[in-house]
C-alpha positions as CSV (number, residue, x, y, z in Angstrom):
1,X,32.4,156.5,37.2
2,X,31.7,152.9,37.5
3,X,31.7,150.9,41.3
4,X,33.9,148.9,42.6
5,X,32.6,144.9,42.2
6,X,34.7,141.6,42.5
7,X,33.6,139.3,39.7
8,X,34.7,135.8,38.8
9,X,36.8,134.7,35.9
10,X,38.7,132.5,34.5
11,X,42.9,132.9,33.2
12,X,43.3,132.4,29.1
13,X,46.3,133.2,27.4
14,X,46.0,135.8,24.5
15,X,49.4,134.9,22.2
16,X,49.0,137.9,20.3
17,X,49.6,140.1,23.6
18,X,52.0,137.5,24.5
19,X,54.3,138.3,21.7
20,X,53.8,141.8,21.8
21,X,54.5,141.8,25.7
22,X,57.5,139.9,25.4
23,X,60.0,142.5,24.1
24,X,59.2,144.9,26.6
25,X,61.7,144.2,29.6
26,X,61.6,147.6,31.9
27,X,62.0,147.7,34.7
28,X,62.6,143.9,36.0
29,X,61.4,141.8,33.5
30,X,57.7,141.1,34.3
31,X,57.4,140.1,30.9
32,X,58.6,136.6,31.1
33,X,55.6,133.9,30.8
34,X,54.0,136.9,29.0
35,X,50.8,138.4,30.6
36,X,47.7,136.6,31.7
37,X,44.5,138.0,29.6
38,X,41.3,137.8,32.0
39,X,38.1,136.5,30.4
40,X,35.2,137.8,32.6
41,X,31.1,139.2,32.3
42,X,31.1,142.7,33.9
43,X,28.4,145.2,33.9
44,X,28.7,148.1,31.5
45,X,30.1,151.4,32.4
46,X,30.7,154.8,30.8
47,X,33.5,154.6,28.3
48,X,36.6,156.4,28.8
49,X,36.7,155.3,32.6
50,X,40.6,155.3,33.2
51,X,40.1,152.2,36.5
52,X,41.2,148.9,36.7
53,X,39.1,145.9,36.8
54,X,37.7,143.7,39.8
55,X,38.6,140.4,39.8
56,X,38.6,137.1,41.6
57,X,40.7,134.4,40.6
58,X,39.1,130.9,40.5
59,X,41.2,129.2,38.2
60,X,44.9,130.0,37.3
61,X,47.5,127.8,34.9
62,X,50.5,126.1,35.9
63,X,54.0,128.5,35.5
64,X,56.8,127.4,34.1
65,X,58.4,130.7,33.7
66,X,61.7,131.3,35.2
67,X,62.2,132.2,38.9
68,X,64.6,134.9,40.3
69,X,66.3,133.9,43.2
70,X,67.5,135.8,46.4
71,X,69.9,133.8,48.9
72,X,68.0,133.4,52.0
73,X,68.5,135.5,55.1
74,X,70.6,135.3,58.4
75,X,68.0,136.9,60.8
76,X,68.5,136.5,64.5
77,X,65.9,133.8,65.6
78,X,66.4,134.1,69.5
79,X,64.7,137.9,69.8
80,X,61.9,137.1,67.5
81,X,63.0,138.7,64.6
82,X,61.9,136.4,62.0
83,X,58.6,136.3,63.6
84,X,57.7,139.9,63.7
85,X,59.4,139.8,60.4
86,X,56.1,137.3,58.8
87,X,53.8,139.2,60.8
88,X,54.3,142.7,59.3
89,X,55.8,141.6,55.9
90,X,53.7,138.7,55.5
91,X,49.4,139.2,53.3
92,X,48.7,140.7,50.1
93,X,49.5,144.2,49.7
94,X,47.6,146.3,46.9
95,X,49.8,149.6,45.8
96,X,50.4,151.9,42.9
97,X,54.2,151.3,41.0
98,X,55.8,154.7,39.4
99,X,58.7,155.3,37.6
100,X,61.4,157.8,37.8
101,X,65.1,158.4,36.1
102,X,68.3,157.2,37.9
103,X,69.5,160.7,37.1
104,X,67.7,163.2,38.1
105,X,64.5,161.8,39.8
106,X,61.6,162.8,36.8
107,X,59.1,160.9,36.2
108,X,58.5,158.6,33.7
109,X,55.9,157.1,31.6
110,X,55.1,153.5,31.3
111,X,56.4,151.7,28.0
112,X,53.7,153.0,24.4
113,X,53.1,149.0,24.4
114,X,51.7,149.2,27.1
115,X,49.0,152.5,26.4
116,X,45.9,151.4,24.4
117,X,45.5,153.5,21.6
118,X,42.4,155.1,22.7
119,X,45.2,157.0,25.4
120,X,47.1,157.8,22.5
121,X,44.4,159.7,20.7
122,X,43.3,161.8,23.4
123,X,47.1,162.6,24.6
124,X,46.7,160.7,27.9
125,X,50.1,160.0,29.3
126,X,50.1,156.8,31.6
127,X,52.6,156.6,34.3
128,X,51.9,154.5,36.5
129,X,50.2,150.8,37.1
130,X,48.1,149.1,39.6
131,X,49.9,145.8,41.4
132,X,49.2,143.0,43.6
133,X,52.6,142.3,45.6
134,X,51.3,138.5,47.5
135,X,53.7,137.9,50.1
136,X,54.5,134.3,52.3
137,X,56.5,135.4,54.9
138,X,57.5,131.8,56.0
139,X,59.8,130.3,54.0
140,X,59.8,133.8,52.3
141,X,58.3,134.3,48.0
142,X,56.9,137.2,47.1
143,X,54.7,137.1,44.2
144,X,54.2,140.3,41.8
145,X,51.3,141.4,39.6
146,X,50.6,144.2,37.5
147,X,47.2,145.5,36.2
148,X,47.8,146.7,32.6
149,X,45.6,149.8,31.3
150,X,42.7,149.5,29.4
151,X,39.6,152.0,28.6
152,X,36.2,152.0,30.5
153,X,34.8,148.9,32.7
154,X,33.0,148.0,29.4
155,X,36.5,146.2,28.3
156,X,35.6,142.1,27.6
157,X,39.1,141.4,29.1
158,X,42.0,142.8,31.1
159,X,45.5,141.8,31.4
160,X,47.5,141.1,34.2
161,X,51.5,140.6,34.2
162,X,53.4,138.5,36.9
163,X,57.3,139.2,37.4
164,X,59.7,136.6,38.4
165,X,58.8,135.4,41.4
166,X,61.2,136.3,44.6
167,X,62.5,133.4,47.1
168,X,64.3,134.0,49.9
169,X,65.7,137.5,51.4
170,X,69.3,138.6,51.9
171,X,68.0,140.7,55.5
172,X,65.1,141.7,57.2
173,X,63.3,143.6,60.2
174,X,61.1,143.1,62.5
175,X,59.1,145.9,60.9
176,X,58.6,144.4,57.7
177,X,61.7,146.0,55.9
178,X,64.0,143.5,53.7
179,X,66.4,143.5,50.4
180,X,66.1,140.5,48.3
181,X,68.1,141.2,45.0
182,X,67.8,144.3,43.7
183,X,64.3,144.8,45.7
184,X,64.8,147.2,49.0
185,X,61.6,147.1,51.2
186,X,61.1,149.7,53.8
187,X,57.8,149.6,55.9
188,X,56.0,152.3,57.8
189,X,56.8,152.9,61.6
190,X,55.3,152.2,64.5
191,X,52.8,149.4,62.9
192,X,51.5,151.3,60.0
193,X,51.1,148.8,57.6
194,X,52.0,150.7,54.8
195,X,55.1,150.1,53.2
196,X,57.6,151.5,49.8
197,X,59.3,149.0,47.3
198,X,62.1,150.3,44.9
199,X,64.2,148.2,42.4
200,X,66.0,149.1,39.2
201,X,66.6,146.9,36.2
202,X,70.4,146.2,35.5
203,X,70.7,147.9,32.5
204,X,68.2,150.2,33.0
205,X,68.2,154.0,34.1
206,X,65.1,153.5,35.5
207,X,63.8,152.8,39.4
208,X,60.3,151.7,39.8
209,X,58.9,152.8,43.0
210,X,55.5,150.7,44.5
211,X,53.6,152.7,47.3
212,X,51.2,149.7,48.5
213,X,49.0,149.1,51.9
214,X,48.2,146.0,53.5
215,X,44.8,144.4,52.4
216,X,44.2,141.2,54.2
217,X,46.2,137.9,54.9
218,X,48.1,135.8,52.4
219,X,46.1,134.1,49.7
220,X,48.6,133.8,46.9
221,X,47.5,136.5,44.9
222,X,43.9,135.1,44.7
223,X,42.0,138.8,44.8
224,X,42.9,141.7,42.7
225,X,41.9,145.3,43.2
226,X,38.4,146.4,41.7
227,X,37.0,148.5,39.1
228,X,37.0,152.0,40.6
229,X,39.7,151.6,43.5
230,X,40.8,154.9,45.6
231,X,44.4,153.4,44.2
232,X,46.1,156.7,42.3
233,X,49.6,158.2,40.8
234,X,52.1,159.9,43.0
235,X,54.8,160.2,39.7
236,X,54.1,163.7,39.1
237,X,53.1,164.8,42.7
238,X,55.9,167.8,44.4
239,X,59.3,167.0,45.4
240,X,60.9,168.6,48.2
241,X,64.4,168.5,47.6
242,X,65.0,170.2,51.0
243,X,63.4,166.8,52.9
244,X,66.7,166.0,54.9
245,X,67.9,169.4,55.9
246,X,68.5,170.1,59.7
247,X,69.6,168.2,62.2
248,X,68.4,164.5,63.0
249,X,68.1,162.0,65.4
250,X,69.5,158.5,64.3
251,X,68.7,155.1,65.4
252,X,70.5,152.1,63.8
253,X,69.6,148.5,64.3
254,X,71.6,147.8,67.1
255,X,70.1,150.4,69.3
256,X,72.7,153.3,69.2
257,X,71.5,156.9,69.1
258,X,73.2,159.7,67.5
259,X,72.4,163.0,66.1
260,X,73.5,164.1,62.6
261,X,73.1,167.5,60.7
262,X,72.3,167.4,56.8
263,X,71.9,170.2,54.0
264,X,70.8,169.2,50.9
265,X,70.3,165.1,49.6
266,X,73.6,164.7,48.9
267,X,73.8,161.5,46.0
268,X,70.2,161.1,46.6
269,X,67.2,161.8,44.6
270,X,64.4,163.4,46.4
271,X,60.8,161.3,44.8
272,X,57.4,162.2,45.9
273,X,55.6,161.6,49.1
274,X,58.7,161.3,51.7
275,X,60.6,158.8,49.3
276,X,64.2,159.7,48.6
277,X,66.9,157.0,46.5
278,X,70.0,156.5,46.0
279,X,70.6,154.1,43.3
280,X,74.1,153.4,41.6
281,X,75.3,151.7,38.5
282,X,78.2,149.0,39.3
283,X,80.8,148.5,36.7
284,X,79.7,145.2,34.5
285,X,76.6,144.6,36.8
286,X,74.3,147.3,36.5
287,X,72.1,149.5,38.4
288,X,71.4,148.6,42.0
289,X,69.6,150.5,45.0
290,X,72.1,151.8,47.4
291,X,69.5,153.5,49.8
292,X,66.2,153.9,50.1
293,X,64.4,156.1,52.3
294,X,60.8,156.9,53.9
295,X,59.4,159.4,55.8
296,X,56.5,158.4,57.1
297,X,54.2,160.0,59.9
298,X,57.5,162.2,61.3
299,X,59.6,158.9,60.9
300,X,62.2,158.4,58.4
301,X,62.9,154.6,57.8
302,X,66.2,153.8,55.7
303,X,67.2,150.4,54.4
304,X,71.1,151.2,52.6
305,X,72.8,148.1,51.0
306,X,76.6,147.6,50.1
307,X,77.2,145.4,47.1
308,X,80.0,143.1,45.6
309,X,81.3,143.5,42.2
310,X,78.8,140.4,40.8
311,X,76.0,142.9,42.2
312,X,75.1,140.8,45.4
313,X,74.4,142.1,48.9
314,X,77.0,141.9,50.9
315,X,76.1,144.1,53.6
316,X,72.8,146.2,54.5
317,X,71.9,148.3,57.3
318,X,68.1,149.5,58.8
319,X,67.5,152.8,60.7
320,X,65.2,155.4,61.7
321,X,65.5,158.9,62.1
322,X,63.0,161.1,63.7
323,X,64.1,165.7,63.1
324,X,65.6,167.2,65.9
325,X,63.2,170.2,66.7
């Protein structure tokens, strides 16, 4: 195994993993601008090491790729909200992105373009990647980064991917939940920074799911995980499809208690660790999240959205719900 180290580099295009990259567009089209290959000295390791690589950035090229676009929020300002809001939403958050089916919850592989070949020849399935999710909670854009695979620490380069960038929310919490676009955000309770993303791409019967922690203040996306990181997949980890069964104490937004009783998911798909989705496919739109769900710590956080028929949040709701012994 080799040690986790930050090293310095410096962002060169490779247009031959460009090209390649660029016809790959599951799940939300990270692929535009193509990835960004990483030219750096590292010490060598034992091949066959299946970690990604320590970086630092100290240079990075313009953009000019296109942006997607959320329309900003309507949070209440006068009970502090939007300030709890930036606190817990706000830093760079290092997680592990899976994939699973609209249908039926299984898990997926990433794309073949995306496994090096040496994967291939041993029959080593790859399901998950590494990301960087760089968040400015004032005047909100979220920035996302993904560490593609490669073999050993030996490798002379690695390649990172950047999706659109995000501007602007369509709600938030003061717990660090939101929906912008077809992202829904909810975040761990009672301060646990710790927090589950989940988005599907419109014509795609896929959801990607992002597990990530907090790991220090905004910086833009300047410091990438290292070589050797305790980061790992949860794709093919036990589902407990009887999650939601008994009664339940609920808790919207606006204070009001109640108690409900549940047996079975109903229309949604039971994922590992806690997680449980409800996406749906809109007629000429595409597939959106309806609900997303995490229980976390004996808390169950919810964030469900209602959409028009161009696809756009019209209305969203955030509760909790804690099991009624």
């Amino acid at each position: 195994m080799c040690t986790t180290r930050h090293l310095w580099f410096c962002i060169a295009r490779d247009s031959a993993t460009q090209a390649q990259a660029n016809r790959y567009m599951l799940p939300h089209e990270f692929m535009r601008g193509g990835p960004r290959t990483m030219a750096f000295i590292r010490p060598t390791a034992p091949r066959g090491a299946a970690k990604y690589h320590g970086t630092t950035i100290c240079t990075r090229p313009r953009r000019s790729a296109p942006r997607m676009t959320a329309t900003p929020a309507t949070m209440p300002q006068t009970d502090g909200t939007a300030t709890r809001f930036g606190a817990a939403a706000g830093g760079e958050w290092f997680g592990v992105e899976c994939f699973f089916s609209a249908a039926d919850g299984a898990a997926e592989t990433i794309h073949e373009r995306y496994v090096p070949d040496a994967y291939r020849e041993w029959g080593v399935a790859i399901d998950h990647f590494e990301t960087v999710c760089s968040v400015r909670a004032g005047n909100f854009q979220l920035r996302r980064l993904r560490a593609l695979p490669s073999v050993g620490c030996e490798a002379d380069a690695v390649a990172v991917e950047e999706g659109p960038v995000v501007r602007g929310v369509d709600a938030a919490w003061g717990d660090g939940s939101f929906v912008a676009g077809r992202m829904v955000c909810v975040a761990g309770p009672g301060g646990v920074r710790r927090r589950v993303r989940a988005e599907c791409a419109p014509a795609s019967r896929t959801v990607s799911v992002t597990r990530e922690g907090w790991e220090g203040p905004y910086c833009d996306a300047a410091v990438l995980p290292g070589c050797g990181g305790a980061l790992e997949s949860f794709a093919r980890e036990p589902r407990d499809a009887t999650m939601l069964d008994g009664a339940w104490r609920v808790r919207d937004d606006g204070g009001a208690a109640r108690v409900v009783r549940r047996e079975g998911l109903g229309p949604r798909l039971a994922l590992p660790r806690g997680v449980t989705v409800e996406p749906v496919c809109l007629d000429g739109v595409g597939w959106r999240i309806r609900e997303l769900g995490w229980l976390c710590e004996g808390v169950r956080t919810v964030v469900s959205c209602e959409y028009n028929a161009s696809g756009e949040v019209v209305a969203s709701q955030w509760r909790t719900e804690e099991r009624v012994e």
